[in-house]
N, C-alpha and C positions, 0 to 999 in steps of 0.2 A: 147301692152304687159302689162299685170298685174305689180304693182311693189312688189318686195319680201321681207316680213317680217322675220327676226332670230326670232324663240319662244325657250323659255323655259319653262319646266315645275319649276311650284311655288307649295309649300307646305304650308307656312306660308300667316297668314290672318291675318285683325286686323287694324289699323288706324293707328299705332305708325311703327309697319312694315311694312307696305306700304309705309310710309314717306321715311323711311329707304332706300328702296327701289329704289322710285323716287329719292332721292339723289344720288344714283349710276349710274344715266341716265337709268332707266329702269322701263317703265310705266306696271303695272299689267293691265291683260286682262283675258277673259273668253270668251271661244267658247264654244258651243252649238248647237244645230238643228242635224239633218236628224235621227234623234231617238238613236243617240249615246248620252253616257255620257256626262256633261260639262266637261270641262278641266280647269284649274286654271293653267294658262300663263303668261309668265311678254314679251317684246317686247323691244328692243331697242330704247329709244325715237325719235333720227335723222333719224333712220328710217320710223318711224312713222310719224312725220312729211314730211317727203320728200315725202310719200305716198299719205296724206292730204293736202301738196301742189301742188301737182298733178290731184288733185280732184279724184284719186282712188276710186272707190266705190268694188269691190273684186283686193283682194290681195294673190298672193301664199304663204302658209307658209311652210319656212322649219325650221328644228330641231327637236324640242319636238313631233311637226304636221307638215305632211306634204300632206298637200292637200287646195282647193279653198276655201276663206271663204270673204265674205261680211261683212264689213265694217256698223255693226248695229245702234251703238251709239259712241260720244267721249264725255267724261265727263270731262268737263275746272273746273279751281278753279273759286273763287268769278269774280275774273278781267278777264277772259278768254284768259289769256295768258299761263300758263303751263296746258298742257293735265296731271287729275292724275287717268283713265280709260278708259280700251275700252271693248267694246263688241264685239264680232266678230260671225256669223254664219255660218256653214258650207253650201258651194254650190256646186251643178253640173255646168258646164262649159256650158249647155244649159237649166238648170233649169231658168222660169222666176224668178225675181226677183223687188218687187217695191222699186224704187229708188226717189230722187227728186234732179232735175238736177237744177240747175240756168239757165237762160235764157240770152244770150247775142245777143244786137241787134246791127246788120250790115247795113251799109250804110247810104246815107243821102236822108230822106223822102220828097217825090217831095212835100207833103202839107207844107214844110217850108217855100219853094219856091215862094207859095201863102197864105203868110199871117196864117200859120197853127203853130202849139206847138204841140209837140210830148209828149203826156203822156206815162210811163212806167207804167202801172198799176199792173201787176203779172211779181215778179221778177224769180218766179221760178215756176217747173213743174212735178207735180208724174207723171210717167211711169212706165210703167210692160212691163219688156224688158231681154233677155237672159241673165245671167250672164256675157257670154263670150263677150258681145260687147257695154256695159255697156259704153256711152261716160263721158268726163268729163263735158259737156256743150249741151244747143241748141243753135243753133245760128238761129236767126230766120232774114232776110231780109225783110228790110223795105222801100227800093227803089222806089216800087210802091205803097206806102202811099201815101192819097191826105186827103187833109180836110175834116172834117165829116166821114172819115173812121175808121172801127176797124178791128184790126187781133185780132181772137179769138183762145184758143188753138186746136182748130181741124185743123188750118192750120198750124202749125209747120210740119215740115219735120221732121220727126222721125226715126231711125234707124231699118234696116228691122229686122223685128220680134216683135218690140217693138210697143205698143198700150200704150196711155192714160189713166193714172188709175183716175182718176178727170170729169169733166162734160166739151165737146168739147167748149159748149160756153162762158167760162171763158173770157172775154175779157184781151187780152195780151199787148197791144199796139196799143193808138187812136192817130187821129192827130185834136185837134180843132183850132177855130178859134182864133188867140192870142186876149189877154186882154177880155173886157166885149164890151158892147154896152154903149159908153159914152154920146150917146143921151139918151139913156134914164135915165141914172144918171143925166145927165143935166136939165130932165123936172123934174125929182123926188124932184132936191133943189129948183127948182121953185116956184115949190106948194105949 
């Protein structure tokens, strides 16, 4: 289930009223898309974050707007720690939409077992996937890893209806051999 944003509508613009603004706990936004008007919004900020902690990528809006909208951009100050904008676009509940999910990896890979290190090399992954089922995460199982293996993104398990917006052979996660070959560093200070 989508998590749900309070919107208002906002009138005033400006750098010094926006401050203003955000000190009230209330982050300004702007919706846009499906050939409607934009709308100039401000959002509840603990909402907003509870949303983004969640990994929400569409959210319901009620008040000002009330319909599905995607989660475009979030715009941090310098340290990225207070949000002071969002973007939001409007969606259909089966419209695709390309997202980029983070990648989390499950299990303990059998090439550990034998001598093998686990590289995480792409932490994360674009999909063009339905609106409505839009996950916060892949998880991708690594169980039957062995040494000298790669999972590349064409093997993720992806959510029906959702495809790959990126190139299948991305490699996602290898397992090589630990360390170097110490014999041959050995013959190298020899010489």
């Amino acid at each position: 289930m989508a998590d749900t944003l309070n919107v208002e509508k906002r009138e005033e613009t400006g750098s010094l009223r926006m401050k203003r603004l955000r000190q009230t706990g209330k982050i300004p936004a702007v919706l846009y898309g499906h050939g409607k008007g934009t709308e100039m919004l401000c959002v509840l900020e603990k909402e907003l974050t509870k949303a983004i902690d969640h990994g929400s990528h569409v959210v319901q809006l009620q008040g000002a707007a009330s319909e599905s909208a995607l989660i475009k951009s979030v715009q941090w100050d310098a340290f990225g720690i207070q949000i002071i904008h969002l973007d939001l676009t409007r969606v259909d509940a089966t419209e695709a939409v390309e997202v980029t999910l983070p990648i989390e990896l499950r299990g303990d890979a059998t090439g550990t077992h034998h001598g093998g290190v686990v590289n995480f090399l792409q932490h994360q992954v674009s999909i063009m996937c339905p609106a409505n089922v839009v996950p916060e995460k892949i998880e991708l199982r690594i169980a039957d890893l062995d040494v000298d293996q790669v999972i590349d993104a064409s093997q993720l398990v992806l959510p029906e209806g959702a495809s790959l917006a990126e190139a299948g052979t991305t490699p996602i996660v290898s397992c090589t051999p630990a360390g170097g070959d110490d014999d041959d560093a050995a013959e190298t200070d020899e010489s």
